[in-house]
C-alpha positions as CSV (number, residue, x, y, z in Angstrom):
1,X,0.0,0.0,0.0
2,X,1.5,3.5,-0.7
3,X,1.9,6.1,1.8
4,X,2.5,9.7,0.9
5,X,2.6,12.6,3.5
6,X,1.5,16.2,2.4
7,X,3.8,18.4,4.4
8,X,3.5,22.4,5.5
9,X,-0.5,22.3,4.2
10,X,-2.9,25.3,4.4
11,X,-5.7,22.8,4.7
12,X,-9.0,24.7,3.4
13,X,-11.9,22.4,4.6
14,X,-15.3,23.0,6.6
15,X,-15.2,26.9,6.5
16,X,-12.0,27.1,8.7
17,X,-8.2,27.2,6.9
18,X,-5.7,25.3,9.2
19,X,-1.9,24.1,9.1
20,X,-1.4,21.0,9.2
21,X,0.0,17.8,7.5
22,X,-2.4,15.3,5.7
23,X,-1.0,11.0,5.4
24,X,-2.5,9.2,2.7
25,X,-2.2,5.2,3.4
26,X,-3.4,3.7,-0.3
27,X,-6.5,6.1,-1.5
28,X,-7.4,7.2,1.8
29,X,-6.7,9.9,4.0
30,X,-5.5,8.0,7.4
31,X,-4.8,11.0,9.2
32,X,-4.9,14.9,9.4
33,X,-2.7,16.7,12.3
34,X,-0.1,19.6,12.4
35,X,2.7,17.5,13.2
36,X,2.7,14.1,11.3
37,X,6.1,11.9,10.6
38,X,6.0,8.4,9.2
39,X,9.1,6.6,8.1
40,X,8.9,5.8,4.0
41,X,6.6,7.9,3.1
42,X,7.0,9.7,0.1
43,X,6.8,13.2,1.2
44,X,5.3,16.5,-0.4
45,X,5.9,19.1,1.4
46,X,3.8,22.1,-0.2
47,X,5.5,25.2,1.3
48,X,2.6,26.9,2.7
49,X,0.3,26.1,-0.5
50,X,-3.4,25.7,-0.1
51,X,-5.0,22.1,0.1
52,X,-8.6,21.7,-0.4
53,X,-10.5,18.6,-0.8
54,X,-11.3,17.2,-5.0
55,X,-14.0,19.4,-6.5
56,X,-17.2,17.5,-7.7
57,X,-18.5,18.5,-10.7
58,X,-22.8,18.0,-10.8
59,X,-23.1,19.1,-14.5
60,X,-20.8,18.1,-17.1
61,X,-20.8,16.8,-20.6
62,X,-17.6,14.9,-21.6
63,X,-19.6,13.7,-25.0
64,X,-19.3,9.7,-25.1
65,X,-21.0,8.3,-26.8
66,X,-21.3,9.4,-29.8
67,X,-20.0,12.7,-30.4
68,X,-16.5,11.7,-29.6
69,X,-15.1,14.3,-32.0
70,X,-15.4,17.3,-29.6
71,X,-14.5,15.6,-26.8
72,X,-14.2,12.0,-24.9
73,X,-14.1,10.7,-21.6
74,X,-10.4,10.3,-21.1
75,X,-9.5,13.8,-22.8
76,X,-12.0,15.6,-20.5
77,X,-11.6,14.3,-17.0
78,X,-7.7,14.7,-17.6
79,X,-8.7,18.2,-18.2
80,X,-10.6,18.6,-15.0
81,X,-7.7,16.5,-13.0
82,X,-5.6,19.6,-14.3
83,X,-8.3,22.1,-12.7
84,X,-8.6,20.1,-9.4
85,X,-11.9,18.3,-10.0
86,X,-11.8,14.6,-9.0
87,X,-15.3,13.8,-9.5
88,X,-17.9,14.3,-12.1
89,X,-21.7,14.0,-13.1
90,X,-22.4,13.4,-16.5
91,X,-25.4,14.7,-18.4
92,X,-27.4,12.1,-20.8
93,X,-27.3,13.9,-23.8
94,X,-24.7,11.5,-25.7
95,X,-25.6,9.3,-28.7
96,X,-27.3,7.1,-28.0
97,X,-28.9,9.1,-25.0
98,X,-28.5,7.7,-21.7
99,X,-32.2,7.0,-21.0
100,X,-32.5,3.3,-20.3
101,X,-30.7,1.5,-17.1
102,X,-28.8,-0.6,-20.0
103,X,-27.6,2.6,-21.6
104,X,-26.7,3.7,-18.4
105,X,-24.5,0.4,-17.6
106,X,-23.1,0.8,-20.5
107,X,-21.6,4.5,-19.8
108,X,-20.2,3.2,-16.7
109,X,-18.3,0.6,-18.7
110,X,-17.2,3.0,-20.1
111,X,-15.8,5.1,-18.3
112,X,-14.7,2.9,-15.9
113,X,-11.9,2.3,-19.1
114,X,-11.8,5.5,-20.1
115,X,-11.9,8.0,-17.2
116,X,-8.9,9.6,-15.4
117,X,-11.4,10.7,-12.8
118,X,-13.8,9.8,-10.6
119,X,-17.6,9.2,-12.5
120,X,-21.3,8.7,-12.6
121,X,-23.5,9.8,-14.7
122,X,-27.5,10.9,-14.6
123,X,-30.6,8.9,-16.5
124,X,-31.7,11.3,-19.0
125,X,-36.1,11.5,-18.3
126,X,-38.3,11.6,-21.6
127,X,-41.9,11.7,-22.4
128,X,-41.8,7.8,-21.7
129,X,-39.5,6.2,-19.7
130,X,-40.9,6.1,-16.8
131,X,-41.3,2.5,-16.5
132,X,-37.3,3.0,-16.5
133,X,-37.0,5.9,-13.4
134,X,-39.2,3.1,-11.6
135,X,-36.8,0.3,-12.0
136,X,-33.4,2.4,-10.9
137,X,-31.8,1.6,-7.5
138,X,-31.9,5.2,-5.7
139,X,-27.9,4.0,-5.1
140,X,-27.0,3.6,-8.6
141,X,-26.3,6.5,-10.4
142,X,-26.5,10.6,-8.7
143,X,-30.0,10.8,-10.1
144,X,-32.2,11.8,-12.6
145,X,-31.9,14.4,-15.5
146,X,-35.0,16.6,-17.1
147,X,-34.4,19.0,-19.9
148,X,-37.4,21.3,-19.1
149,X,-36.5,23.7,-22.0
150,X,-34.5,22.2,-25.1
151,X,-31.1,22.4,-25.7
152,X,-28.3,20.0,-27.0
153,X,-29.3,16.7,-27.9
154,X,-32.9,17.3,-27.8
155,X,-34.6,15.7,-25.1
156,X,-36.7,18.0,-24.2
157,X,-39.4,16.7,-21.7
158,X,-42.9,18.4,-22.4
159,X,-45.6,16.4,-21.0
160,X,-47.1,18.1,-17.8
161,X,-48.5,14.8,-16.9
162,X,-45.2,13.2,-17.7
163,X,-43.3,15.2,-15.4
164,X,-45.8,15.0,-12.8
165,X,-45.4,11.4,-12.7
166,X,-41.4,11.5,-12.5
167,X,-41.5,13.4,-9.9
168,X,-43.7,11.7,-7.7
169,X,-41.9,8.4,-8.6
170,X,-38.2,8.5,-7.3
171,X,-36.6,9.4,-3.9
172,X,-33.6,10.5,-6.5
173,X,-32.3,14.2,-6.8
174,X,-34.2,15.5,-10.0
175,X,-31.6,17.9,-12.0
176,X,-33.8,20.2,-14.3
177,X,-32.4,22.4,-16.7
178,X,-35.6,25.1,-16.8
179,X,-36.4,27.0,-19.9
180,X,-40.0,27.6,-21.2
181,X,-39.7,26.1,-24.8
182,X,-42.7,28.4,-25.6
183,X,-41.9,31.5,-25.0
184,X,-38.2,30.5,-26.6
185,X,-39.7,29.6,-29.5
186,X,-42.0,32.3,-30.0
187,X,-38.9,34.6,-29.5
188,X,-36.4,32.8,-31.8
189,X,-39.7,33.2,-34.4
190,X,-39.7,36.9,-34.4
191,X,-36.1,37.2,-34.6
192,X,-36.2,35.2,-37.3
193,X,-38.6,36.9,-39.2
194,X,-35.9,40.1,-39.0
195,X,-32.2,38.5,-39.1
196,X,-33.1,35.2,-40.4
197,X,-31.0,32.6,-39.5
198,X,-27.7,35.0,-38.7
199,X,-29.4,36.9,-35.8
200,X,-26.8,38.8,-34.2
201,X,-25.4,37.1,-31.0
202,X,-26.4,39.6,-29.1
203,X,-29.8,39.1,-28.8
204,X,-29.7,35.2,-27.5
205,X,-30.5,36.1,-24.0
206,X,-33.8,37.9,-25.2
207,X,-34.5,35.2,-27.3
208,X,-33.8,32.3,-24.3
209,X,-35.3,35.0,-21.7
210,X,-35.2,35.5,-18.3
211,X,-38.8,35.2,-18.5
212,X,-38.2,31.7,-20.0
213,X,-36.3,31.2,-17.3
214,X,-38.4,31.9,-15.1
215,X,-41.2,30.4,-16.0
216,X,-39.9,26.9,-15.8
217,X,-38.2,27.3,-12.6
218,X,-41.3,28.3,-11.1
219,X,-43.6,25.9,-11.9
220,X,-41.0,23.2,-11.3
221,X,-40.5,24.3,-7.9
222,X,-44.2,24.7,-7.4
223,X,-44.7,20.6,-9.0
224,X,-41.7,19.6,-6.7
225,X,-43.7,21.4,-3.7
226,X,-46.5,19.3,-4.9
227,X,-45.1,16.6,-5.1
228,X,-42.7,16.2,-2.5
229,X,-40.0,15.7,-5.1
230,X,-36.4,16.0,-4.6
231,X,-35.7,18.9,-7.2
232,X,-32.2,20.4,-8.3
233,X,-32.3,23.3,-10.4
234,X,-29.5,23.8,-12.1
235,X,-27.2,26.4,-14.1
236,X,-29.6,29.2,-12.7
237,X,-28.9,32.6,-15.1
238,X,-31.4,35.5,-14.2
239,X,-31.2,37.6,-10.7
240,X,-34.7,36.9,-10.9
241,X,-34.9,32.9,-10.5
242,X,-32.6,33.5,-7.3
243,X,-35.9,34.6,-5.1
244,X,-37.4,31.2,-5.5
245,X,-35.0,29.5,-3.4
246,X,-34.3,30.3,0.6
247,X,-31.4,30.2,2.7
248,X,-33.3,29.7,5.9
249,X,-33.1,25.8,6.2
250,X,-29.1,23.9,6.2
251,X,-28.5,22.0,2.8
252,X,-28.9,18.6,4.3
253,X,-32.7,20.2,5.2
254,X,-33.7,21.4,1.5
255,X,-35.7,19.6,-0.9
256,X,-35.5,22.4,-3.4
257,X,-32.3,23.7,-4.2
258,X,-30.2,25.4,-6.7
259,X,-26.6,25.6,-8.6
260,X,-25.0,28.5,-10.8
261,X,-22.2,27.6,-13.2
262,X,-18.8,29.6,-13.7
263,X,-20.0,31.1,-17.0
264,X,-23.0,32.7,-15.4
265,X,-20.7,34.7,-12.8
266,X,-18.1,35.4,-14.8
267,X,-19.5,36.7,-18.4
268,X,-22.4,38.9,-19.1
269,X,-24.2,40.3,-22.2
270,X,-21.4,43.0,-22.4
271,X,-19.1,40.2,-23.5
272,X,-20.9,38.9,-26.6
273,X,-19.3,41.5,-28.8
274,X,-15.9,40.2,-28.4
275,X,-16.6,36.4,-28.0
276,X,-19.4,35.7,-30.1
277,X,-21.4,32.7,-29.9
278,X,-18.3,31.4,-28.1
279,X,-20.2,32.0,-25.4
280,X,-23.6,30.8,-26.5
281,X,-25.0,28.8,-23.5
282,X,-28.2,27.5,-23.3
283,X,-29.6,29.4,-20.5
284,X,-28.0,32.2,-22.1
285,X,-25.3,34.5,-20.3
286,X,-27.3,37.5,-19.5
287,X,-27.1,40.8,-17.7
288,X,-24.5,42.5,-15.4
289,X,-27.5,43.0,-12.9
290,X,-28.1,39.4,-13.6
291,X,-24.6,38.4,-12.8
292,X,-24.4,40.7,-9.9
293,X,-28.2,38.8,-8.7
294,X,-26.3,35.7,-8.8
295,X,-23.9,36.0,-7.3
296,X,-25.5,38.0,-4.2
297,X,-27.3,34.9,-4.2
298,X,-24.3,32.6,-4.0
299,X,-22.8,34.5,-1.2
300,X,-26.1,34.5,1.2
301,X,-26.8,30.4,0.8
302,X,-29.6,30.9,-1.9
303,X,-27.9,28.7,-4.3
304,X,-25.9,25.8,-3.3
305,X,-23.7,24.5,-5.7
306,X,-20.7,26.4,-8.6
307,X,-20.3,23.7,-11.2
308,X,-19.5,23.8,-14.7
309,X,-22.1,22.8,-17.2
310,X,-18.3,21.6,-19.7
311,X,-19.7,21.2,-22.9
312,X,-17.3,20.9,-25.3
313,X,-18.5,21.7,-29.4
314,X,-15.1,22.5,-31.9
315,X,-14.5,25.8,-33.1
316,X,-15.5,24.9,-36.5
317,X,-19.3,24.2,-35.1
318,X,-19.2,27.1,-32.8
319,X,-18.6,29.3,-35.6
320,X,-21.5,28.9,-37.8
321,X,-24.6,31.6,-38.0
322,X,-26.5,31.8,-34.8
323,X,-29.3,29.2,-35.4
324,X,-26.8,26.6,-36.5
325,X,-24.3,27.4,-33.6
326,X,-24.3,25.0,-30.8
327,X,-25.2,26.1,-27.0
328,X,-22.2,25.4,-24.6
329,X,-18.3,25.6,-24.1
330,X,-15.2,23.8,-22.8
331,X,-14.9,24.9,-18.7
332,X,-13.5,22.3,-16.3
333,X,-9.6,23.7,-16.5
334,X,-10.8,26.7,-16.1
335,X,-13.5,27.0,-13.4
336,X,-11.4,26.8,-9.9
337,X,-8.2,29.2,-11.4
338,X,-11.4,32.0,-12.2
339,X,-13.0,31.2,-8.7
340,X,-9.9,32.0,-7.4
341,X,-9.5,35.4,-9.0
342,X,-13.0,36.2,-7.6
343,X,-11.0,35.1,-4.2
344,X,-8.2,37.4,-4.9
345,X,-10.9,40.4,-5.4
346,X,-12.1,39.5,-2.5
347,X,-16.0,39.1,-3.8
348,X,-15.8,35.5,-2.3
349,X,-13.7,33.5,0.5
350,X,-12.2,30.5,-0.3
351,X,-14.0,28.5,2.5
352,X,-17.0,29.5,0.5
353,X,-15.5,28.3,-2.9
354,X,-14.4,24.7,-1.3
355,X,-18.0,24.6,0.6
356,X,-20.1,25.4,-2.9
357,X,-17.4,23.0,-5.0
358,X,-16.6,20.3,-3.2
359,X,-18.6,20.1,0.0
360,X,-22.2,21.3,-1.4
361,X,-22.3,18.8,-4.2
362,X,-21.2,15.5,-1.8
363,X,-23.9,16.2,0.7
364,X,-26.7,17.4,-2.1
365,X,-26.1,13.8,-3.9
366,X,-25.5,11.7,-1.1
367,X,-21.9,11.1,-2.3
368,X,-19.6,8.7,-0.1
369,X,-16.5,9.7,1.5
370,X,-15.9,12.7,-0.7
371,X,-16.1,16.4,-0.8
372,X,-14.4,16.5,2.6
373,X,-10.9,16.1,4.5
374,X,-11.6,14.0,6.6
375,X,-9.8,10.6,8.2
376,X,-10.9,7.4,6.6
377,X,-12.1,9.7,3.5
378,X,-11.2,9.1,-0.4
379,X,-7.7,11.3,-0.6
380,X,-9.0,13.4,-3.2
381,X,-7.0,16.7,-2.7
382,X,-6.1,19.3,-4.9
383,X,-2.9,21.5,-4.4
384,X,-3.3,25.7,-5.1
385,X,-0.7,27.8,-5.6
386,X,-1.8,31.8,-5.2
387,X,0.3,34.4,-6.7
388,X,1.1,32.3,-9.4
389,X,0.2,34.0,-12.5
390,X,0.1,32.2,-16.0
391,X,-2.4,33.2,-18.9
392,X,-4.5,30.9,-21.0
393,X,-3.3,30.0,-24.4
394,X,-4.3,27.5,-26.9
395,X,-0.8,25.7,-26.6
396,X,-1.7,24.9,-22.6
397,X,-5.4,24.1,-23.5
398,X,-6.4,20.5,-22.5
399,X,-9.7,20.2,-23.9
400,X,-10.1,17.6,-26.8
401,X,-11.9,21.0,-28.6
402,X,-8.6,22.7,-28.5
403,X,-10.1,25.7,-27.3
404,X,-11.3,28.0,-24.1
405,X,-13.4,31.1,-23.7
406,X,-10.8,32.0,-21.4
407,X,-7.9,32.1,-24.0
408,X,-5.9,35.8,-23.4
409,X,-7.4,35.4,-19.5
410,X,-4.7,36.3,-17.0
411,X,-5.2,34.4,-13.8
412,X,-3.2,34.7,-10.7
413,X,-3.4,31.2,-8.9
414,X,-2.9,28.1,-10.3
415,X,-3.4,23.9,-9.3
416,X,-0.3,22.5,-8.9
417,X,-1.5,19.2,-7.7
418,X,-4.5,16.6,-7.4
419,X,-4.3,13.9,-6.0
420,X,-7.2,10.9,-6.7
421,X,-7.5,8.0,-4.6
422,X,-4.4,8.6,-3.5
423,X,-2.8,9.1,-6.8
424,X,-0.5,11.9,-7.6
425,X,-2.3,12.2,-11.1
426,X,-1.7,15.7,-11.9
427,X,2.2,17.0,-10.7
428,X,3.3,20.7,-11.8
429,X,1.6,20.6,-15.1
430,X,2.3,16.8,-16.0
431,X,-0.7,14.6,-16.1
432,X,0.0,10.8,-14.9
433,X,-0.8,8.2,-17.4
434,X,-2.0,5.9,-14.5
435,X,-6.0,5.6,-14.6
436,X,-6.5,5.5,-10.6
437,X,-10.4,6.3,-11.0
438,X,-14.0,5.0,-8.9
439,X,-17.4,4.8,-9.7
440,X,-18.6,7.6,-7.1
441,X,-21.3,5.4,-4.8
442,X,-23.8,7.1,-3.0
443,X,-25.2,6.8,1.1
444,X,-29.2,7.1,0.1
């Protein structure tokens, strides 16, 4: 069994920063204490450096199967090892869509070949699989996916009826993305009938309102209410959705809660000139006073969870006219390093940043023995070095895509480390070739 001993830590963990040491016996932590010395070990000592537990990612899409030519399993969670998340969700959109338990089995074959870090994946719900929802073991997989307002890979869910049923029929965490297709549609309609199909970027987040926002949020947190349903909604965009949700109960009280993503708090509708449908996301980027609504919400406990919402399209697809222009963008390098520069202009702490990135997510989905620092705990850990500047170029780029929205971005921290189960799998800007991953399990 390998030991290694992390030396001269600034452990981040549980809203309190602390020195200490950490020893990892094989891929747990065996013990956490200021003072630790243990004869062959092999020793890091990180001079002072922060150490905060793996980041779990709720919302990614690392496009297997299927779509494999913008990004695979293996390119993208070495990508994320490189921005200190350890752990992901993945979305159902793929081809084929994950929407049956055998499709679902099948992913996890997959990636238990494939993936560099730790994995599960969500059952995408349609207008009739429900027999299938029935069947899944609450312990299986972090829960169940509704699109609620179309976007990539079409599977919108549309049945009132439909939904009702789903969410009266698992105990599982239901992840909607919420978006009135009407109101959208209607909007993309008259836009349409001005620009055709070339509509200028600028006018995506009045096309994918925060009306239509709104409107879905709203009456899927009313149905959840209703219902009794377990309801996650996530990549919230408009300062307007942020009053639906309260910060008067503790997470591991709340039935109905919520999750922002990186893009949402970091670009607004003043940005579109320069990057384009670069940064076309379905829900759109949208105001600054919607940014600034966010993240006021963020700050006070309103919404839970930063994740990322990665979804990687090439640069060739991303340039095409605005109707033919994919929704979505390459993140999970990037997300932690921007965090941090929110850190260093001191709009957010970093016990915050490790409580809404790694802590938030393990608790919201039940996840075992991650999230935290604790003894007898998966060593996920990633290493942060602040004050260490380096800009994002396409040369340092991991993503299969080959591109970021970030490219030209200065940021002033960086990862130096992760660690994964124990395994040094990201070292000073080398990525191990050694797959050390785990199927994330899940105490429901």
């Amino acid at each position: 069994m390998e030991t290694k001993l992390i030396k001269n830590a600034r452990l981040v963990n549980e809203d309190e920063i602390i020195e200490t040491d950490i020893l990892i016996e094989g891929e747990r932590i065996s013990k956490v204490d200021p003072d630790i010395s243990v004869e062959n070990a092999e020793v890091y000592d990180v001079n002072g450096s922060y150490v905060i537990p793996g980041i779990i990612d709720d919302q990614v899409h690392f496009r297997e199967p299927g779509l494999t030519h913008k990004a695979d399993l293996a390119t993208e969670s070495r990508a994320a090892l490189a921005g200190g998340i350890t752990s992901f969700m993945e979305q159902p959109n793929t081809v084929p869509q994950t929407t049956t338990i055998e499709r679902l089995e099948e992913k996890f074959e997959m990636a238990r070949r494939a993936s560099f870090a730790n994995y599960s994946f969500l059952l995408g719900g349609t207008n009739d699989n429900l027999e299938e929802i029935k069947r899944l073991d609450k312990r299986a997989c972090s829960g169940i996916k509704l699109f609620l307002g179309s976007s990539t890979g079409n599977m919108l869910v549309d049945d009132e009826e439909v939904i009702e049923r789903i969410f009266r029929n698992t105990e599982m965490v239901i992840s909607a993305h919420c978006e009135d297709e009407t109101t959208i549609r209607n909007n993309l309609e008259s836009y349409k009938e001005k620009y055709g199909n070339d509509i200028p970027i600028k006018y995506h987040p009045l096309i994918r309102s925060s009306q239509a926002c709104f409107l879905s949020s709203s009456r899927a947190i009313d149905l959840a209410k209703k219902t009794g349903a377990r309801l996650h909604v996530f990549h919230l965009s408009t300062e307007k959705e942020t009053h639906l949700f309260t910060n008067e109960i503790p997470l591991e009280k709340k039935k109905i809660t919520a999750e922002v993503c990186l893009h949402h708090l970091w670009f607004s509708d003043l940005d579109y000139d320069e990057k384009g449908t670069l940064i076309k996301w379905n829900p759109a980027v949208k105001t600054v006073d919607d940014r600034e609504g966010l993240w006021k919400a963020l700050l006070d406990d309103r919404i839970d969870v930063v994740a990322t919402d990665h979804a990687p399209h090439t640069l060739k697809e991303k340039k095409q006219a605005y109707t033919a222009a994919p929704s979505g963008g390459p993140l999970v390098q990037h997300a932690l390093p921007a965090m941090l520069e929110k850190h260093l202009d001191e709009v957010i702490s970093i016990e915050k940043i490790v409580r809404k990135m790694c802590h938030n997510p393990a608790v919201l989905f039940d996840v075992e023995h991650r999230g935290f620092v604790r003894e007898g705990y998966f060593a996920d850990l990633a290493v942060i070095n602040i004050g260490n500047p380096w800009q994002v170029d396409s040369d340092n780029v991991l993503y299969k895509c080959g591109w970021s929205p970030f490219e030209g971005t200065k940021f002033r921290s960086k990862v130096t480390h992760t660690f994964i189960n124990g395994h040094l799998a990201f070292n000073q800007g080398e990525l191990s070739e050694r797959k050390n991953s785990l199927l994330l399990t899940f105490n429901r």
